[in-house]
N, C-alpha and C positions, 0 to 999 in steps of 0.2 A: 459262954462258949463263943468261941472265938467263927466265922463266916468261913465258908468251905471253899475253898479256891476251885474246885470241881463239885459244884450244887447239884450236878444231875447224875443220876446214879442209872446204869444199866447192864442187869441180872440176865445172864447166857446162861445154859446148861450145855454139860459138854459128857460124852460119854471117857469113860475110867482112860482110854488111850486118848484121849484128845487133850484133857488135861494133863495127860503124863507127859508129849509131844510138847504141849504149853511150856508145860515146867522143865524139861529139858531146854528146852529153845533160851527159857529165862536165863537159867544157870549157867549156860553156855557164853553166853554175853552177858554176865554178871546183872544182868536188871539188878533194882531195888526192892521192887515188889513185884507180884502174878499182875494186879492194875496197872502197872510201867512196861512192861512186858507185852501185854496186851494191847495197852495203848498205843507203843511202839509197832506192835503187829498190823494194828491198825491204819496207821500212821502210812506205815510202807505198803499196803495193800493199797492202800488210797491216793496215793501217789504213782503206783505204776502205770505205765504206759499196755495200753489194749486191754484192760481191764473189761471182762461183758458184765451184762447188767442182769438182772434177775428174769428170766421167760415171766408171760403172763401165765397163771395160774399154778405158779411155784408155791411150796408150804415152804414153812420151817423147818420140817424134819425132811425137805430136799438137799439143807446145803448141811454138809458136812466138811471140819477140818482137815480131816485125811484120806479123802474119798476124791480126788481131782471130775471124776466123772459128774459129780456132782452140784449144783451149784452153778454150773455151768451156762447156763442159758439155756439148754436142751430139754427138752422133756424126757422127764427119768423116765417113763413104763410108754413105751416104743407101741402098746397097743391104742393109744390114747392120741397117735399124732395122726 
Protein backbone atom coordinates (compact mmCIF):
# COMPACT_ATOMS: atom_id res chain seq x y z
CA UNK A 1 0.00 0.00 0.00
CA UNK A 2 1.13 2.77 -1.26
CA UNK A 3 2.09 6.20 1.77
CA UNK A 4 -0.98 8.65 2.32
CA UNK A 5 -0.13 12.04 1.21
CA UNK A 6 -2.50 13.24 4.09
CA UNK A 7 -1.23 10.72 7.20
CA UNK A 8 -3.31 12.54 9.90
CA UNK A 9 -6.78 11.94 10.02
CA UNK A 10 -9.37 14.23 11.78
CA UNK A 11 -13.05 12.84 12.93
CA UNK A 12 -15.78 15.94 13.49
CA UNK A 13 -19.28 15.28 14.13
CA UNK A 14 -21.69 17.46 12.66
CA UNK A 15 -25.45 17.54 13.38
CA UNK A 16 -28.05 16.33 10.24
CA UNK A 17 -28.20 20.35 9.02
CA UNK A 18 -24.67 20.97 9.30
CA UNK A 19 -23.65 18.32 7.17
CA UNK A 20 -26.48 19.13 4.79
CA UNK A 21 -25.03 23.01 4.63
CA UNK A 22 -21.55 20.88 4.20
CA UNK A 23 -22.74 19.31 1.24
CA UNK A 24 -24.61 21.90 -0.19
CA UNK A 25 -21.59 24.26 -0.11
CA UNK A 26 -19.52 21.20 -1.64
CA UNK A 27 -21.76 20.78 -4.61
CA UNK A 28 -22.20 24.21 -5.25
CA UNK A 29 -18.55 24.60 -6.02
CA UNK A 30 -18.11 21.28 -7.57
CA UNK A 31 -15.41 20.08 -4.70
CA UNK A 32 -14.23 16.51 -5.26
CA UNK A 33 -14.94 15.11 -2.07
CA UNK A 34 -16.83 16.14 1.59
CA UNK A 35 -12.52 16.03 2.76
CA UNK A 36 -11.89 18.80 -0.21
CA UNK A 37 -14.57 20.59 0.70
CA UNK A 38 -13.90 20.74 4.15
CA UNK A 39 -10.48 21.22 3.79
CA UNK A 40 -11.24 24.04 1.51
CA UNK A 41 -13.70 25.40 4.43
CA UNK A 42 -10.90 25.28 6.35
CA UNK A 43 -8.44 26.63 4.40
CA UNK A 44 -10.66 29.98 4.00
CA UNK A 45 -11.58 30.25 7.61
CA UNK A 46 -7.95 30.21 8.27
CA UNK A 47 -6.99 32.65 6.11
CA UNK A 48 -9.56 35.29 7.05
CA UNK A 49 -8.87 38.51 8.43
CA UNK A 50 -10.36 39.36 12.24
CA UNK A 51 -10.84 35.83 12.86
CA UNK A 52 -11.42 35.46 17.07
CA UNK A 53 -10.02 32.90 18.92
CA UNK A 54 -11.89 30.41 21.11
CA UNK A 55 -13.07 32.23 24.98
CA UNK A 56 -11.28 30.38 27.95
CA UNK A 57 -13.45 27.66 28.94
CA UNK A 58 -15.36 27.03 25.60
CA UNK A 59 -16.55 23.12 25.00
CA UNK A 60 -16.92 21.61 21.83
CA UNK A 61 -20.41 21.49 21.79
CA UNK A 62 -20.09 25.57 22.04
CA UNK A 63 -18.99 26.00 18.50
CA UNK A 64 -21.40 25.18 16.00
CA UNK A 65 -21.45 25.49 11.86
CA UNK A 66 -24.56 27.47 11.73
CA UNK A 67 -25.07 29.02 14.87
CA UNK A 68 -22.90 32.58 14.30
CA UNK A 69 -23.57 33.32 17.95
CA UNK A 70 -21.66 30.61 18.78
CA UNK A 71 -18.17 30.07 18.68
CA UNK A 72 -17.55 33.18 19.06
CA UNK A 73 -15.42 34.04 21.80
CA UNK A 74 -18.27 35.09 24.01
CA UNK A 75 -19.49 33.08 26.74
CA UNK A 76 -22.76 31.16 25.65
CA UNK A 77 -24.91 31.15 29.13
CA UNK A 78 -24.77 35.00 30.09
CA UNK A 79 -25.37 33.57 33.83
CA UNK A 80 -21.79 32.39 34.07
CA UNK A 81 -19.95 35.85 32.94
Amino acid sequence: MSELERPQRLQIMLTEEELAAVENWRFEKRMPSRSAAVRELLRRGLASEGFLTAGTGMKSQDFGVLDPAKGDGENPDPSKA
